[in-house]
VONUBA-614710 format. One record per residue (C-alpha): residue in three letters; y, z, x negated. Coordinates in steps of 0.5 Angstrom, whole numbers, plus 500, padded with zeros to 3 digits. Layout:
// VONUBA-614710
alaYZX...
This chain:
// VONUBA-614710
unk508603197unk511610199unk513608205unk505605207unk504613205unk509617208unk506613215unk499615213unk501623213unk505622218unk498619221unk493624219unk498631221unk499628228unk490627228unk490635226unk495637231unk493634238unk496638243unk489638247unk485641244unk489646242unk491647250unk483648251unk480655252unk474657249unk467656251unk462661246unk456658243unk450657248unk444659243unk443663238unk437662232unk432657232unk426655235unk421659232unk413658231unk409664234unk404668230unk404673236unk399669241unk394669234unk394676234unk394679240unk388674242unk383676236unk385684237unk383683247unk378680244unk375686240unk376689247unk372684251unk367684246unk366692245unk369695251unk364697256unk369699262unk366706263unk373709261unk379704261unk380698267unk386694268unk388690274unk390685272unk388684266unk394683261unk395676258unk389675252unk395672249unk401677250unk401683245unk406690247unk413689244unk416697242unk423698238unk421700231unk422708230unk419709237unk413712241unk408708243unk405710250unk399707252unk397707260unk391711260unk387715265unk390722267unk384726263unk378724260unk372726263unk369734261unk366734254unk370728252unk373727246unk378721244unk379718237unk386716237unk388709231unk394707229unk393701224unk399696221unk396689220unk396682219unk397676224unk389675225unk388683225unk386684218unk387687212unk388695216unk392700214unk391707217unk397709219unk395715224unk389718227unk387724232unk381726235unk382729241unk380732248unk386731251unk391724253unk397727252unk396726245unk394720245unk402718245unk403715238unk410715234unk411708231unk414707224unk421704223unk421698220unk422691225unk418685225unk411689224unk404688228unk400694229unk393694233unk392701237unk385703238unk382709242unk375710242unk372714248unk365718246unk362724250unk360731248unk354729243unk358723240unk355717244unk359712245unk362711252unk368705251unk373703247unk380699247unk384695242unk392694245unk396689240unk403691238unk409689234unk416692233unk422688235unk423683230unk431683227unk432676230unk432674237unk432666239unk434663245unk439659249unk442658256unk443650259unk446647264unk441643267unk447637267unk453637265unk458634272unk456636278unk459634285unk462639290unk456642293unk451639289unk445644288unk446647280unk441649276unk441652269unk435654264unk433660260unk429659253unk427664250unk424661242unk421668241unk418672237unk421678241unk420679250unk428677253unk431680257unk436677262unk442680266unk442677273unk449679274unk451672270unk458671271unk462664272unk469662270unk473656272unk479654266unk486655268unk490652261unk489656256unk485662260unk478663263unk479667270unk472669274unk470667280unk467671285unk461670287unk460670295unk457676299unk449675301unk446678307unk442683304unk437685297unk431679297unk424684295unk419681291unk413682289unk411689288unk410690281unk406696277unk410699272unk406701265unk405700259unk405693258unk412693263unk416695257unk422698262unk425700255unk427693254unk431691260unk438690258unk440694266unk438696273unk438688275unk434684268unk428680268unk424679262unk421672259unk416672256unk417669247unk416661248unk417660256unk423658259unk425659266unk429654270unk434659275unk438655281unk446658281unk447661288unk452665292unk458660289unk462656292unk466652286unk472646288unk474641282unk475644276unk471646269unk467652269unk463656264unk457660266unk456666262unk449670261unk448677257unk441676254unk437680249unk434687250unk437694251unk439696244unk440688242unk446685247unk447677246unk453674250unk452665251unk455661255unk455654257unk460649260unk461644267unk464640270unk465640279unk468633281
């Protein structure tokens, strides 16, 4: 009977100490969070809508109109800056409302008005607590009090928590063969992805990073309007792109050449003020 047990300890040390695993390197976790069920959409349709129903396009026109789904994401703590008009026209006056609500924009509390002639004032400082939705109004009315337009814009201060992942669209590749990874963002925060993702190939114990190969030049796309709904402060660096919360984007890995060997492909996602590393591996035969 001893001895039976002697060989199984001897057994299950040998199971606990496999010598590769202990060889392998690391890949970090590819997600961070959990799915999420989205309540901003809700929100920001019942405050667009408000627009749609009382503006009268006399004082505010977008072009293009922002999304009847989307609502502006600001950092708790900082200063909300709408896009208005340069001035308002002569003997104008703006009233400025700032009010914290629920998901389907009820039960207000002020937190902020103004009554001004001037747009300069029309910027609002936001409280600072995370994960809040806010409705911002400015109504326009000229010298005698007549009502001239009206806009509602639907805001929320980055919630503490960011859901998301990165994906390999497969797990082996053959040399040459187009690879393709996905990004999703579970919300409720916008995400900002780094483009200068990195590669590794696994060398025993270490990961060394591969460099990509030299391109011919930059590649423009289209020119985009920066304003309000651009949220530049969210971006992670000068060359991010942002994903909208609950989307996915789909992203050929270009510029690499890779023989046969284990890789990771490693991405910094998040926000300017919240940085998140992923990483996911592969396998080129």
């Amino acid at each position: 009977m001893k001895k039976i047990l002697a060989v199984l300890v001897i057994g299950i040390s040998l199971i606990g100490c496999n010598p590769q695993e202990n060889d392998q390197a690391v890949i970090e976790k590819n997600y961070e969070g959990t799915y999420q069920k989205l309540v901003i959409p809700v929100f920001a349709g019942v405050v667009h809508g408000g627009s749609s129903r009382r503006g009268t396009g006399n004082n505010f026109v977008r072009h293009p109109s922002p999304s009847y789904d989307r609502a502006i994401e600001v950092y708790p703590g900082s200063v909300y800056e709408p896009d208005l008009p340069e001035k308002l026209q002569k003997g104008q006056t703006a009233e400025i409302l700032l009010e914290e609500v629920n998901r389907h924009a009820e039960q207000p509390k002020e937190i902020y008005s103004i009554k001004t002639s001037d747009l300069a004032d029309a910027d609002v400082e936001i409280p600072n607590e995370p994960g809040k939705l806010y409705r911002y109004t400015i109504t326009i009315r000229d010298a005698d009090g007549t009502f001239k337009d009206i806009r509602y814009d639907p805001l929320f201060t980055t919630y503490d928590e960011y859901n998301m992942a990165i994906n390999m669209m497969k797990p082996v590749y053959q040399k040459g063969e187009p690879m393709t990874f996905f990004i999703q963002n579970w919300g409720p925060n916008h995400l900002s992805y780094s483009k200068n993702w990195k590669v590794f190939k696994q060398s025993g114990e270490e990961w060394k990073e591969i460099s990509p190969l030299p391109t011919s030049g930059d590649s423009w796309g289209p020119l985009e309007i920066k304003n309000a709904w651009s949220m530049q402060y969210l971006d992670i660096d000068g060359n991010s792109e942002m994903l909208l919360p609950g989307n996915n984007e789909s992203i050929l890995l270009r510029n690499y050449e890779l023989n046969k060997g284990s890789y990771k492909l490693q991405i910094t996602l998040g926000s300017a003020k919240h940085k998140y590393i992923l990483e996911d591996g592969f396998v080129v035969e």
